[in-house]
N, C-alpha and C positions, 0 to 999 in steps of 0.2 A: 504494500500500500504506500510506503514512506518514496520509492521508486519512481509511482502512479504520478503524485504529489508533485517530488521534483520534476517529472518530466513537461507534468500540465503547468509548473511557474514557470520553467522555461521556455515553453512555447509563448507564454503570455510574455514574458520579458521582450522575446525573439518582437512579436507583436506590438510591443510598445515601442521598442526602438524603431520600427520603423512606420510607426505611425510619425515618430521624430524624427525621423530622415529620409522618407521618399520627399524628393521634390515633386511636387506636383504644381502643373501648368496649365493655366487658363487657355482656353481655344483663343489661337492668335487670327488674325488676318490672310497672314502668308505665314509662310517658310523659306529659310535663304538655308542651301548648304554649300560652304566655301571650305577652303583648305584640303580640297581632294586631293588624297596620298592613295594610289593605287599600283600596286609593285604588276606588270604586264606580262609576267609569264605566270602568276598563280591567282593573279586576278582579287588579292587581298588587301585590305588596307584600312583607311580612314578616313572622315569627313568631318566636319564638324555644320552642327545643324543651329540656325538663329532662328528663332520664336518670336518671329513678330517685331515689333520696332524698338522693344524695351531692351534690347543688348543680351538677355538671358539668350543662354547655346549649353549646348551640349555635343561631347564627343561621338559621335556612330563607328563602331567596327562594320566597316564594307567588306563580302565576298560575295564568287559566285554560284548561286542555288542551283537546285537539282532540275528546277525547273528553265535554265538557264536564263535568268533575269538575274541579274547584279540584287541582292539583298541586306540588310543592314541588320544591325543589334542595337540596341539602345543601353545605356550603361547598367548597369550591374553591383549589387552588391554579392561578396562570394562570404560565404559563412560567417554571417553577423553575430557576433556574443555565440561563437564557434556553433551555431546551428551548421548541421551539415548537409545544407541546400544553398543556393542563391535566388535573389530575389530581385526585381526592379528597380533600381536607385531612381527613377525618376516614374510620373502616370503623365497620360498624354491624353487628348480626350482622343476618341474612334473617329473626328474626322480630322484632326490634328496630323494623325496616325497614317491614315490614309494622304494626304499630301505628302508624308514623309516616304510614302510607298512610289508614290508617284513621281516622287522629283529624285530619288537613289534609280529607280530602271529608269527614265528617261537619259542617266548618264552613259550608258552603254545603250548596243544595238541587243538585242535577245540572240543568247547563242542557241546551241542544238540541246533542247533537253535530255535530261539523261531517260533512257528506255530504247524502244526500236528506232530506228532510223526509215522516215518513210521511205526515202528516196533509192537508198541499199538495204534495207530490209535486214540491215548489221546492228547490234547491242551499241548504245552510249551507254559509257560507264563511267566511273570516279576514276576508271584506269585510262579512262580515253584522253589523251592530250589534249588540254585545253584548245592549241590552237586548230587541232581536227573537228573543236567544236564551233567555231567561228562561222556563219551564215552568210557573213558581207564582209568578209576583209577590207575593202577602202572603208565603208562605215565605220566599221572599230579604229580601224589607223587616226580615222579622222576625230575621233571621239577621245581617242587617247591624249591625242593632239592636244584636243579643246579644254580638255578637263585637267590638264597638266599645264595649263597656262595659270600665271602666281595669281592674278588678278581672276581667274573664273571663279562664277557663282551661279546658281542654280536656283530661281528664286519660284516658288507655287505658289499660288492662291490656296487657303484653307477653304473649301464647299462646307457651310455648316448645315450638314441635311441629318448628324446621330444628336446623341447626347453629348452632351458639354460636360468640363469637368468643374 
């Protein structure tokens, strides 16, 4: 029982702390994501995402998904008060979220999902070499281009059609 006890204060603690440390954001207007850091043979990297006109940003881990669209993270707490999970250092509302979906794949072209391949009817896999997954090669060249300029940014409009935060 003494076990039971400890285990339910420290869920609650786990709980309290981060009822004290998620940041959480108001549905902004737009979104800018500037400082795209993306390494061009494993397709991984970084951005940093601005919320609107108030200066508040946040870091994004950028890679590329299964579904071959460029994908992002949002920051992370990893084993708060040694809980052994992670959790979201920041809340975003669901259409905040969605612009942020929308302006991370509009930085690349969409590569070859991983599964069959229509066209050779051959497996994409995680083994498959990125650049066999490439769709438009001038597109990407030109996009790598773009996005590796010091000065690029990448600015959406927020559509507010869910819930706000």
């Amino acid at each position: 029982m003494q076990n039971d006890q400890s285990l339910e204060d420290h869920i609650q603690a786990v709980k309290e702390w981060l009822k004290e440390n998620v940041r959480v954001y108001t549905t902004p207007s737009d979104i800018t994501l500037r400082q795209v850091q993306l390494n061009p043979k494993t397709l991984d990297g970084s951005a940093f995402v601005l919320l609107g006109n108030d200066g508040a940003g946040e870091a994004l881990s950028l890679w590329m998904s299964e579904t071959g669209w460029l994908t992002y993270s949002l920051p992370l707490f990893h084993s708060p008060l040694g809980a052994p999970a992670s959790y979201g250092a920041i809340k975003l509302s669901d259409d905040t979220q969605s612009a942020v979906d929308s302006a991370v794949r509009s930085l690349l072209p969409r590569f070859m999902p991983l599964g069959i391949n229509p066209k050779t009817k051959e497996w994409v896999t995680r083994a498959t070499p990125l650049a066999a997954r490439i769709t438009d090669v001038p597109a990407f060249m030109a996009a790598l281009e773009r996005i590796g300029q010091p000065e690029f940014e990448c600015r959406q409009q927020v559509k507010t059609v869910g819930t706000q935060v």
